[in-house]
C-alpha positions in Angstrom: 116.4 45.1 -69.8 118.0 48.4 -69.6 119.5 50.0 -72.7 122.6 51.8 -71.3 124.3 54.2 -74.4 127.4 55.6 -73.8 126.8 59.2 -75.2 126.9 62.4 -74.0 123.6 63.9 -72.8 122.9 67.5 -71.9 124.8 71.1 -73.3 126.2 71.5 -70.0 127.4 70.7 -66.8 124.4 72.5 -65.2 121.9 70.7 -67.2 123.3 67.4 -66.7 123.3 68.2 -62.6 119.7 69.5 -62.8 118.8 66.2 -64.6 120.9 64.1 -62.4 119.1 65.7 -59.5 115.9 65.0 -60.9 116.6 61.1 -59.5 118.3 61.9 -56.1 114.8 61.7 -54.5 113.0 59.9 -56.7 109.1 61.7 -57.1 109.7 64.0 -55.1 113.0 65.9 -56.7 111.2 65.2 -59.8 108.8 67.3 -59.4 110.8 70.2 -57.7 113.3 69.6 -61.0 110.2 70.4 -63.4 109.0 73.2 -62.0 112.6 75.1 -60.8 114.5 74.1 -64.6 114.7 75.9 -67.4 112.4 73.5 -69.5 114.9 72.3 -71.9 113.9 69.2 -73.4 116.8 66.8 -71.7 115.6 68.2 -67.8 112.1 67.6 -68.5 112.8 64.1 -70.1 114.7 63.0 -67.1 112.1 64.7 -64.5 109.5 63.0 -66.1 111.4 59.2 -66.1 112.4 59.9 -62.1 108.7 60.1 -61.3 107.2 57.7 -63.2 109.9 55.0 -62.5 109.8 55.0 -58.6 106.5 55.3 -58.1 105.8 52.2 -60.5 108.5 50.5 -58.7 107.5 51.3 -55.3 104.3 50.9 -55.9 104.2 47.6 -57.8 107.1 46.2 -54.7 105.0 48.0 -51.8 101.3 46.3 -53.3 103.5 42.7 -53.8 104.7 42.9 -50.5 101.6 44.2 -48.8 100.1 40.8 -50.5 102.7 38.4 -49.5 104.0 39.5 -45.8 102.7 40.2 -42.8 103.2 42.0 -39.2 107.0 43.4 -38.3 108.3 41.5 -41.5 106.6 43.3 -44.0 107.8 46.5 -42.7 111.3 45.5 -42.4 110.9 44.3 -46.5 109.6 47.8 -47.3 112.3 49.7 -45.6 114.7 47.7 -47.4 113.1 47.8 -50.8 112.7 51.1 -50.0 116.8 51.7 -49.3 117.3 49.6 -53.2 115.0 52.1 -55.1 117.1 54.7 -54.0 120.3 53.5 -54.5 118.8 52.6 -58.0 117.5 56.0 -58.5 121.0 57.2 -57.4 123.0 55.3 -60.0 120.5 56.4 -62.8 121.6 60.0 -61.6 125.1 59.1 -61.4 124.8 57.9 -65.0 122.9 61.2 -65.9 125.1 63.5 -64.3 128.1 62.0 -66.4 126.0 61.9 -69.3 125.4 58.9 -70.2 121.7 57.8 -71.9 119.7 56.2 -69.6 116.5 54.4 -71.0 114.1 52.1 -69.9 113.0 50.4 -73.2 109.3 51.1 -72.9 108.7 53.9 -70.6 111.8 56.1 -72.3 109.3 55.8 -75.4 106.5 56.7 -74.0 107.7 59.5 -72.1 109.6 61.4 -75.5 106.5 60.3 -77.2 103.3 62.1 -74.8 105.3 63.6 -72.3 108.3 65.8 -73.9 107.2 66.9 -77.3 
């Protein structure tokens, strides 16, 4: 379950597009986001959640699938799943941008916890 607090995240409109952007293309932009912001703690946060999330979701859907289909089907089912991480990444940056907390229960833990100290 995803805890969705309605809340206002980030000092500014900049911040909040830098950490909405952080989403648009999942580990990829999250990585750009890190390196190109200005490290506030809110950026990095969000940064860190965009890669972690779509590459544990693509890769735990791309492995299951891999496992379960076979042939022209299989990469039919990975260019759909493919199409619902993104739109899923793009809500969570929709959310972001308009600055409402997104967390997923126990990576948003871990992440404030290791990652952004």
């Amino acid at each position: 379950m995803v805890d969705i607090t309605i809340r206002k995240e980030g000092s500014s409109d900049n911040e909040r597009a830098k950490a909405a952007a952080a989403y648009l293309l999942g580990f990829i932009s999250g990585i750009v986001i890190l390196f190109i912001s200005d490290r506030s703690e809110h950026i990095k946060f969000h940064a860190w959640q965009s890669m972690i999330i779509s590459l544990l979701i693509g890769g735990i859907v791309s492995v299951l699938l891999m496992l379960i289909l076979q042939g022209d089907f299989l990469i039919a089912a990975l260019t759909m799943w493919l199409v619902a991480i993104f739109i899923y990444l793009w809500y969570i940056a929709y959310l972001t941008y308009h600055g409402i907390r997104f967390k997923i229960p126990v990576l948003s833990g871990l992440i404030r916890k290791y990652i952004v100290k």
